[in-house]
ZABABA-538717 format. One record per residue: residue number from 1; x, y, z of N, C-alpha, C, CB in turn. Coordinates in Angstrom, 1 decimal, m for minus. Glycine has a CB too. Layout:
k:NUM&n_xx:X&n_yy:Y&n_zz:Z&ca_xx:X&ca_yy:Y&ca_zz:Z&c_xx:X&c_yy:Y&c_zz:Z&cb_xx:X&cb_yy:Y&cb_zz:Z
...
***
This chain:
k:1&n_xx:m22.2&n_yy:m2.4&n_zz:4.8&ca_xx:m22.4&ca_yy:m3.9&ca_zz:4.8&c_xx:m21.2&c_yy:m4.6&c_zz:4.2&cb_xx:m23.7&cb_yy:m4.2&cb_zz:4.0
k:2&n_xx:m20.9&n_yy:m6.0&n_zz:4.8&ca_xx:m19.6&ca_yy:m6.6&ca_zz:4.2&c_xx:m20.2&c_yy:m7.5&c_zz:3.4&cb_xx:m18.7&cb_yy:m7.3&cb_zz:5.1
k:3&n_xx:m19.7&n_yy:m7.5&n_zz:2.0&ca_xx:m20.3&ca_yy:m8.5&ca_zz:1.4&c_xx:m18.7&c_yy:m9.9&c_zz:1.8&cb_xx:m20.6&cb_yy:m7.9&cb_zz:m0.5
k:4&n_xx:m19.2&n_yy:m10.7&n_zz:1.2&ca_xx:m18.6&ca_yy:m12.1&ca_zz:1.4&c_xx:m17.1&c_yy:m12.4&c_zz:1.3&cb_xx:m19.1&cb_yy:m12.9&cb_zz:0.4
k:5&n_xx:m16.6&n_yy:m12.0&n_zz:m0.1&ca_xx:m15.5&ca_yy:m11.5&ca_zz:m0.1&c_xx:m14.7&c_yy:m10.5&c_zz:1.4&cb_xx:m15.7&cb_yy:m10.9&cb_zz:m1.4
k:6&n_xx:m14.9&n_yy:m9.4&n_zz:1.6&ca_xx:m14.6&ca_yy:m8.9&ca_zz:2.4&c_xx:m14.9&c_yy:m9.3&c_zz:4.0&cb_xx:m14.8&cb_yy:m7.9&cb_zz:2.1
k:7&n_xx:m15.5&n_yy:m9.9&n_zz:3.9&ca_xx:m15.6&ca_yy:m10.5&ca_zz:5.7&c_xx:m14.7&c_yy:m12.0&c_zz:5.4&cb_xx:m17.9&cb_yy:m10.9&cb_zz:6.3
k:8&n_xx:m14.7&n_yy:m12.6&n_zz:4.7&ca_xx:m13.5&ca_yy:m13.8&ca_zz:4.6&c_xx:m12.5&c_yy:m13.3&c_zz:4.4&cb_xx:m13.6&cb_yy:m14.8&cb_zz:3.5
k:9&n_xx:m11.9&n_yy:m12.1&n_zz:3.8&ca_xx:m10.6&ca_yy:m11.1&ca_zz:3.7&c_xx:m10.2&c_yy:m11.0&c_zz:5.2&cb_xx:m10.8&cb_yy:m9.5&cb_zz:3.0
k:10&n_xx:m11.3&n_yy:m10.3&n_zz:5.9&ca_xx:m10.7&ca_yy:m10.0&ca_zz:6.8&c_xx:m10.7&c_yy:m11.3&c_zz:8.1&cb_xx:m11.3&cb_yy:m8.8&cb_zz:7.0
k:11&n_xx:m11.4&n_yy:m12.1&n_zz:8.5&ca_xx:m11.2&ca_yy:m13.0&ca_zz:9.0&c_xx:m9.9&c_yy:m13.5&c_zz:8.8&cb_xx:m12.1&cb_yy:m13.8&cb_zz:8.9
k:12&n_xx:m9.3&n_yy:m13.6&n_zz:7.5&ca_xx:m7.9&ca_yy:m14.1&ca_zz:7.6&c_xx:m7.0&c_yy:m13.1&c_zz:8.2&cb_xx:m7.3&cb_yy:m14.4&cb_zz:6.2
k:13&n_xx:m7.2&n_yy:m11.9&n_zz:8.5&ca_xx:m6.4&ca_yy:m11.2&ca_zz:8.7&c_xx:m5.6&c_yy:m10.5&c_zz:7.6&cb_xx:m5.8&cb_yy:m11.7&cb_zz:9.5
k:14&n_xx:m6.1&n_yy:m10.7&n_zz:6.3&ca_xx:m5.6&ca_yy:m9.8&ca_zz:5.1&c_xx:m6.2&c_yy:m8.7&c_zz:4.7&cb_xx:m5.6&cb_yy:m10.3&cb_zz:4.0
k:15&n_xx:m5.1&n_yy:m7.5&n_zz:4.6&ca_xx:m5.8&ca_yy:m6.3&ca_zz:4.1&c_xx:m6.2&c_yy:m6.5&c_zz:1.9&cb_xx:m4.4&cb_yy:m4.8&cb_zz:4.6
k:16&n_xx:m6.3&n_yy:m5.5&n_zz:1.5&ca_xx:m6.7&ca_yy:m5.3&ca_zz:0.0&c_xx:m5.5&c_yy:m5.9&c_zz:m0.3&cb_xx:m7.0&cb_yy:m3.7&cb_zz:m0.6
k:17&n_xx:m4.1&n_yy:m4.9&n_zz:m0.1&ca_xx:m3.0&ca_yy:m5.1&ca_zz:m1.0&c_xx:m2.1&c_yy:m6.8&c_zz:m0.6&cb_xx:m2.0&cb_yy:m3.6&cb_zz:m0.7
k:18&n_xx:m2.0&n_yy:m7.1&n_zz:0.8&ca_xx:m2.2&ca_yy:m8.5&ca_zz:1.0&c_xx:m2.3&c_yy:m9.2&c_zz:0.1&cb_xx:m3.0&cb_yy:m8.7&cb_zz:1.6
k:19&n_xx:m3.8&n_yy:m9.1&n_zz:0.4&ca_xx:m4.5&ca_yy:m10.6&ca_zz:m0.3&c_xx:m3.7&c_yy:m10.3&c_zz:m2.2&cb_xx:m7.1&cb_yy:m10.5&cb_zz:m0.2
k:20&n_xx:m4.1&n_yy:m9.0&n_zz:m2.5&ca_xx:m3.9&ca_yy:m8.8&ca_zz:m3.9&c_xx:m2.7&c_yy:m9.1&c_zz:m4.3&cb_xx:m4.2&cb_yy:m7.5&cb_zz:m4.4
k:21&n_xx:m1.7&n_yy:m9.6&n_zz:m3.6&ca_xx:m0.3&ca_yy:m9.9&ca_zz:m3.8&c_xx:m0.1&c_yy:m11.2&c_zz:m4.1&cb_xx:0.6&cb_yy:m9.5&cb_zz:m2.8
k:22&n_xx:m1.0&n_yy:m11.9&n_zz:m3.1&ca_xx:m1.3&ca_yy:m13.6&ca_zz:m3.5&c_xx:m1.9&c_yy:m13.7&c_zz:m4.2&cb_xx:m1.7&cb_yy:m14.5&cb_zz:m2.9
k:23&n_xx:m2.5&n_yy:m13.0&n_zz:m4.6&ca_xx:m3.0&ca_yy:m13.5&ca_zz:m6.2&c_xx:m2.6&c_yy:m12.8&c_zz:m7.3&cb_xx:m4.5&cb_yy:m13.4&cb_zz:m6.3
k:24&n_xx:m1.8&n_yy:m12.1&n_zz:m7.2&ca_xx:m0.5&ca_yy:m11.7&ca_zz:m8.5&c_xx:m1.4&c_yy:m10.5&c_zz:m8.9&cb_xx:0.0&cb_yy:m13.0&cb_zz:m10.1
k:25&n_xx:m2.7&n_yy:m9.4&n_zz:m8.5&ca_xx:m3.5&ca_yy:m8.5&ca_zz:m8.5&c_xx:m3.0&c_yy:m7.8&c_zz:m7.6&cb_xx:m4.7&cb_yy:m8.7&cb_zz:m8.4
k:26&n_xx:m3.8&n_yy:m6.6&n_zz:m8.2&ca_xx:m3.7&ca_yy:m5.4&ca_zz:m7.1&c_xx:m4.2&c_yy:m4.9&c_zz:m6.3&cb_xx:m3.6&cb_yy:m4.5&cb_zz:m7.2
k:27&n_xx:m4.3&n_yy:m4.2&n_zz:m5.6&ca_xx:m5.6&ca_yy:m3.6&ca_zz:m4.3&c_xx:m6.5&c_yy:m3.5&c_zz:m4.6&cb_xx:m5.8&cb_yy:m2.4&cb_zz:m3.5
k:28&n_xx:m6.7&n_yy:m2.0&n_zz:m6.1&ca_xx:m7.4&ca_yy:m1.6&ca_zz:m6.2&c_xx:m8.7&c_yy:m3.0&c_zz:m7.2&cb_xx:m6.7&cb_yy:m0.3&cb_zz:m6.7
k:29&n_xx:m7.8&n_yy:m3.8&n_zz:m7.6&ca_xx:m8.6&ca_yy:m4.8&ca_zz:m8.4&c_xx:m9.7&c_yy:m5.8&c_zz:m7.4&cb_xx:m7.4&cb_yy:m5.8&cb_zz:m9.2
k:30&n_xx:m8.2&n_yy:m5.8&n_zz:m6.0&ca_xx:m9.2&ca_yy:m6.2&ca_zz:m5.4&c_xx:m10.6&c_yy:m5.3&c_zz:m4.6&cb_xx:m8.5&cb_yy:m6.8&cb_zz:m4.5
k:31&n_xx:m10.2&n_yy:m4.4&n_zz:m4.3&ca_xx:m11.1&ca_yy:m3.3&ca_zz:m4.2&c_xx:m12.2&c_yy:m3.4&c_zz:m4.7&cb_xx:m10.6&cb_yy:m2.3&cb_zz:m4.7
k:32&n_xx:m12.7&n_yy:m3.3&n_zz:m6.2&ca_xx:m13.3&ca_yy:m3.4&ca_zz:m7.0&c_xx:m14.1&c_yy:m4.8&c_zz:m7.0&cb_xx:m12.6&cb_yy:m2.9&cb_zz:m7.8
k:33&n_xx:m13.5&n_yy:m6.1&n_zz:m6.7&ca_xx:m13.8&ca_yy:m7.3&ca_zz:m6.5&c_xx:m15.3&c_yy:m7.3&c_zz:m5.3&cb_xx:m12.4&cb_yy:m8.1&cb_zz:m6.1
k:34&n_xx:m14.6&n_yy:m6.8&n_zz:m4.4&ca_xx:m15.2&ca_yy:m6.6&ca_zz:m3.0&c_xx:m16.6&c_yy:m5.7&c_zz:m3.3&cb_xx:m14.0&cb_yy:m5.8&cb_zz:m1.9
k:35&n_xx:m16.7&n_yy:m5.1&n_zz:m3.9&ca_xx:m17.6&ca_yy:m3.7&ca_zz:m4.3&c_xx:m18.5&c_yy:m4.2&c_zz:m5.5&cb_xx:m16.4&cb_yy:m2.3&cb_zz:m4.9
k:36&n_xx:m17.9&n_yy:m5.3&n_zz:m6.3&ca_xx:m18.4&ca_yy:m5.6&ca_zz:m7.3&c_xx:m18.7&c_yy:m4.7&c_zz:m8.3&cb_xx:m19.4&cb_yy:m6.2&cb_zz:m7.0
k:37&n_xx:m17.8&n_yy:m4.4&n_zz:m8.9&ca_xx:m18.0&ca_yy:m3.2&ca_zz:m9.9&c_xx:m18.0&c_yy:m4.2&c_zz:m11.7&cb_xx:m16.4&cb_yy:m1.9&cb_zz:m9.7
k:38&n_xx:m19.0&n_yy:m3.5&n_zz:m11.6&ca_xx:m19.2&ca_yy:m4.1&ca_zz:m13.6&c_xx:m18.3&c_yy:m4.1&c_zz:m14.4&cb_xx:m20.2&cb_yy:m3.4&cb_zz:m14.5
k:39&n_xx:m17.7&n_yy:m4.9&n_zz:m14.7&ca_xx:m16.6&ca_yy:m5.4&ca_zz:m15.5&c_xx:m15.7&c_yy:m5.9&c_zz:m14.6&cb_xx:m16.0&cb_yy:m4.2&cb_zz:m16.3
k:40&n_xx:m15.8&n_yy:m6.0&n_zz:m13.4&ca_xx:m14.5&ca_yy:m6.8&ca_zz:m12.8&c_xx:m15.2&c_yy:m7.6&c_zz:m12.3&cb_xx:m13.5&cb_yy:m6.3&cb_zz:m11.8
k:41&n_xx:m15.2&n_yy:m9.0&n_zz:m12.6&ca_xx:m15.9&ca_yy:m10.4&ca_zz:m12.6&c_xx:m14.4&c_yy:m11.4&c_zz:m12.8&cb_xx:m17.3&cb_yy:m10.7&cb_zz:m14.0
k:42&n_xx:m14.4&n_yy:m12.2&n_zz:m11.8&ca_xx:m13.6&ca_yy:m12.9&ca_zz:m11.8&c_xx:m13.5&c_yy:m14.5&c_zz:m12.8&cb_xx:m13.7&cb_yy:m12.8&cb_zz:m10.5
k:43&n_xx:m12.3&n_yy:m14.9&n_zz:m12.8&ca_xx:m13.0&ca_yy:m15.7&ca_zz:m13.9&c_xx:m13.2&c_yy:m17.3&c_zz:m12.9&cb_xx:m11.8&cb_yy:m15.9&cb_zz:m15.5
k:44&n_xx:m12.8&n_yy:m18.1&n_zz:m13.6&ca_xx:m13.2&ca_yy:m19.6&ca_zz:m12.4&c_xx:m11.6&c_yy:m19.8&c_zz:m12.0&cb_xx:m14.1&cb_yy:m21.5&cb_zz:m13.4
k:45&n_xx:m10.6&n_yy:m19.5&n_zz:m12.8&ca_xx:m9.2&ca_yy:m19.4&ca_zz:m12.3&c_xx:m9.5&c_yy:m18.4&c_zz:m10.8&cb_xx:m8.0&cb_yy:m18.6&cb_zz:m13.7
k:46&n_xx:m9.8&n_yy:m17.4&n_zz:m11.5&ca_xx:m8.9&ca_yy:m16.0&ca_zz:m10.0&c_xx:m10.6&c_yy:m16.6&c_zz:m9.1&cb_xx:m8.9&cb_yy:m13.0&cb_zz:m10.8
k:47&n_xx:m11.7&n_yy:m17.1&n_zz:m9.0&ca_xx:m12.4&ca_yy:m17.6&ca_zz:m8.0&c_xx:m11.7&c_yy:m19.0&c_zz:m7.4&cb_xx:m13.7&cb_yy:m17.7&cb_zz:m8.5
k:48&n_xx:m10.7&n_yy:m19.7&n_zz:m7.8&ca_xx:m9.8&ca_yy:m20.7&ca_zz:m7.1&c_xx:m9.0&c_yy:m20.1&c_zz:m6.8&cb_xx:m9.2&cb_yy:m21.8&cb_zz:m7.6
k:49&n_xx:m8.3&n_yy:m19.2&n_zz:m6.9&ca_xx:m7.4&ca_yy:m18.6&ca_zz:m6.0&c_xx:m8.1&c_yy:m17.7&c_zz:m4.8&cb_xx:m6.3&cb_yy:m17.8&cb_zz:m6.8
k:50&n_xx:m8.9&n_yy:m17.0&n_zz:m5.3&ca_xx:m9.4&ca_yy:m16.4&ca_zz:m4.2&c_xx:m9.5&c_yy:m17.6&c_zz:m2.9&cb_xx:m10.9&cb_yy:m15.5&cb_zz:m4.6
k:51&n_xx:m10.2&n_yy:m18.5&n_zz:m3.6&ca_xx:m11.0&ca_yy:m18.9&ca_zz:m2.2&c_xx:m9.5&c_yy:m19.9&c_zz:m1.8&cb_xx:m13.0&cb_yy:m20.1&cb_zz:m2.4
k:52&n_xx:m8.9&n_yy:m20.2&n_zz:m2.0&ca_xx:m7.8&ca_yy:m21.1&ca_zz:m2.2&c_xx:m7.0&c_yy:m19.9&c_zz:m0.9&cb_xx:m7.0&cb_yy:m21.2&cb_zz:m4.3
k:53&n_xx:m6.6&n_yy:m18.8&n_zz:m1.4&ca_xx:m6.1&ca_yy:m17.3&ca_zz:m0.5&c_xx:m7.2&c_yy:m17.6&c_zz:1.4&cb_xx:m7.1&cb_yy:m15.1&cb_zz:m1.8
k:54&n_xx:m8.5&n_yy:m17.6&n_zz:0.6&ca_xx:m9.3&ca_yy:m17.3&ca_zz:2.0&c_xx:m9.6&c_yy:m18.2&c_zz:2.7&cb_xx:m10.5&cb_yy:m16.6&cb_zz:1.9
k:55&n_xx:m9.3&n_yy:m19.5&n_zz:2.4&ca_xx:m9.7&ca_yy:m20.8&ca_zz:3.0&c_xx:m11.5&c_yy:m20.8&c_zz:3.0&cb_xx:m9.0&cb_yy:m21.0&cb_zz:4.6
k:56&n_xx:m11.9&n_yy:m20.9&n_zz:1.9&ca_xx:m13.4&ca_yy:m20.8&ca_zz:1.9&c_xx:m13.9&c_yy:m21.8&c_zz:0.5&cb_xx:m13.9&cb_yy:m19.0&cb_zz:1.9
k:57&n_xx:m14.5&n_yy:m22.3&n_zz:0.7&ca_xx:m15.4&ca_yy:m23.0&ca_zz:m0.7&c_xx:m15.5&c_yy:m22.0&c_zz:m1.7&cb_xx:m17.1&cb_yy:m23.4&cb_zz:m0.4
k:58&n_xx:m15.2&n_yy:m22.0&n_zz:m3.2&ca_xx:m15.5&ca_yy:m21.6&ca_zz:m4.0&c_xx:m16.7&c_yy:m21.6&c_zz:m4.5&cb_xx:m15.0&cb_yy:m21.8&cb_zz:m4.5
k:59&n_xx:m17.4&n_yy:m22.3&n_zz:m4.2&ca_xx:m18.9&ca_yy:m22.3&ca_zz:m4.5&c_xx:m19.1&c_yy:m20.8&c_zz:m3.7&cb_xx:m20.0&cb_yy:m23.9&cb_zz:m3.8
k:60&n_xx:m19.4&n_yy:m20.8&n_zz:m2.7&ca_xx:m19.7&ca_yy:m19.4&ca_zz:m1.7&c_xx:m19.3&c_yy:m18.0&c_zz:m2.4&cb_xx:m18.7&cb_yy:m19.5&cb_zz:m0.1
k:61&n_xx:m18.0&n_yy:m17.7&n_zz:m3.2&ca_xx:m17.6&ca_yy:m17.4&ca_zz:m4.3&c_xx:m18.4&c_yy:m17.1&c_zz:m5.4&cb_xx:m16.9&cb_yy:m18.2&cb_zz:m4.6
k:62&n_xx:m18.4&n_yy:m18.2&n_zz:m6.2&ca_xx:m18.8&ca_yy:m18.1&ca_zz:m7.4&c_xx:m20.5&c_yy:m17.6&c_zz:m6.8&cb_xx:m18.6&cb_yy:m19.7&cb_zz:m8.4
k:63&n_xx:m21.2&n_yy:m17.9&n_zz:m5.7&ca_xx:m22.4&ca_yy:m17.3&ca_zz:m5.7&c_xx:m22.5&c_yy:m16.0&c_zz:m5.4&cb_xx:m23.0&cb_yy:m17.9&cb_zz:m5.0
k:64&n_xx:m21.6&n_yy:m15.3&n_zz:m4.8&ca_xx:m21.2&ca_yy:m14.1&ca_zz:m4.5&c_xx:m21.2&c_yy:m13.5&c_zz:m6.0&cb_xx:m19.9&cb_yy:m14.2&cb_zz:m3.5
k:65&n_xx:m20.5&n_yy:m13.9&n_zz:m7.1&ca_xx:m19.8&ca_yy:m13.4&ca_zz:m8.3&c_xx:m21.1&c_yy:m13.3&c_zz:m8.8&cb_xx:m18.6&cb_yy:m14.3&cb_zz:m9.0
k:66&n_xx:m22.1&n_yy:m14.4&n_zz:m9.1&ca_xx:m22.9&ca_yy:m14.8&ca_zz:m10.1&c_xx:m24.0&c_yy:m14.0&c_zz:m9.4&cb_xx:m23.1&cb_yy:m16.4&cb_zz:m10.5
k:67&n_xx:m24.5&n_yy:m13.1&n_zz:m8.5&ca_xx:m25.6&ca_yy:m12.9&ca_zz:m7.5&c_xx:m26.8&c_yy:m13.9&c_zz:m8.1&cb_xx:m26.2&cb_yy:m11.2&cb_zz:m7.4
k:68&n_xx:m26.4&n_yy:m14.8&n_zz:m7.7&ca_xx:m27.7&ca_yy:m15.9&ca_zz:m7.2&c_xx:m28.0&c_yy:m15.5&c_zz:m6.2&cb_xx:m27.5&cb_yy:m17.4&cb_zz:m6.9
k:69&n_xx:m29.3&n_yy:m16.0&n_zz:m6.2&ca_xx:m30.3&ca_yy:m15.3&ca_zz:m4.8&c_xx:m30.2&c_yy:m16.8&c_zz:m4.0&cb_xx:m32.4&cb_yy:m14.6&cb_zz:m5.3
k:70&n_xx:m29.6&n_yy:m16.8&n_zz:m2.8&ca_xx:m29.4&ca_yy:m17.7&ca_zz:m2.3&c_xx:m30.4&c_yy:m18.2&c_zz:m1.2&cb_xx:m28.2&cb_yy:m17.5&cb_zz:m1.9
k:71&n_xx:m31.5&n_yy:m17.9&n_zz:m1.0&ca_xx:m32.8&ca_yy:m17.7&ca_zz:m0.6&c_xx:m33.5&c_yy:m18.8&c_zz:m1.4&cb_xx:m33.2&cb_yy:m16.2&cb_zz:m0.8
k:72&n_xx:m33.1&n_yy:m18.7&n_zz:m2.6&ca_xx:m34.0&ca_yy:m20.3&ca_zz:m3.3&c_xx:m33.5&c_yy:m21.3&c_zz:m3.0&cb_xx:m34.0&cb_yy:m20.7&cb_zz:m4.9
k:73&n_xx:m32.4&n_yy:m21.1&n_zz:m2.5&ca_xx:m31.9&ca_yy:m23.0&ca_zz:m2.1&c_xx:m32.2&c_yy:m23.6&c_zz:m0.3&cb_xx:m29.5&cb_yy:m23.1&cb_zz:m2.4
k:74&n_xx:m32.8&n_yy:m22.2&n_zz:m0.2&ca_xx:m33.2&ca_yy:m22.5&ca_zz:1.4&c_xx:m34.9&c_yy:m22.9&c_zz:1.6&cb_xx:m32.9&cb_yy:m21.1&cb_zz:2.3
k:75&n_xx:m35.3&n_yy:m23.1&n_zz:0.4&ca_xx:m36.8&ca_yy:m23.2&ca_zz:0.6&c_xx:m37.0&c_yy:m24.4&c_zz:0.8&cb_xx:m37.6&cb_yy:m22.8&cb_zz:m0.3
k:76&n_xx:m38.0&n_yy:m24.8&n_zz:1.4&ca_xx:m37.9&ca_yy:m26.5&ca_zz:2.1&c_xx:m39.1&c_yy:m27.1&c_zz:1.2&cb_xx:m38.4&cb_yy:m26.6&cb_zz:4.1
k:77&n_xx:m39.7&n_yy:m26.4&n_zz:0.3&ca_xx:m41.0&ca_yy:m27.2&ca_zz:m0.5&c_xx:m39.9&c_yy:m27.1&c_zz:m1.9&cb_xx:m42.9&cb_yy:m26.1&cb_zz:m0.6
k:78&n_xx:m39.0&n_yy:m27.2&n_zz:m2.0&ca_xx:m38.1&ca_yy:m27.5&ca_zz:m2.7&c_xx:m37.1&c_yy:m29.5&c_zz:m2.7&cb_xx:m37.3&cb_yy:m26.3&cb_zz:m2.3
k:79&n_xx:m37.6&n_yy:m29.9&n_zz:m1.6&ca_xx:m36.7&ca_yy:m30.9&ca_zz:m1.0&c_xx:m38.1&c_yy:m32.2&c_zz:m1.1&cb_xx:m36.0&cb_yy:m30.4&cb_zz:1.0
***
């Protein structure tokens, strides 16, 4: 499954080490970004660059980072 990060990586046409060069990181960090591994949480700086890198909203980001369940904001007895 692609999570969010990696399907906006690749739509740009950037591999791991790529992208991890524009943002002064490494593959493996990005690696780990993509995978979401505990302890590598980005901060609100490296989530502006990311999305800044991928041409994508940071919000989309930071919900990816924070796992909000993005399923509550689609409920219509909410509105």
């Amino acid at each position: 499954m692609l999570t969010i990060l990696k399907h906006k990586r690749r739509i740009r046409g950037l591999n791991q080490s790529q992208l991890g060069k524009r943002i002064r990181k490494s593959k493996s960090y990005v690696s780990r970004l993509e995978r979401k591994v505990k302890g590598y949480e980005p901060n609100l700086y490296m989530i502006k660059e990311l999305s800044k890198e991928l041409k994508c909203c940071p919000v989309q980001l930071f919900i990816f980072f924070a796992d909000i369940d993005c399923g509550y904001f689609k409920k219509t007895d909410l509105l």
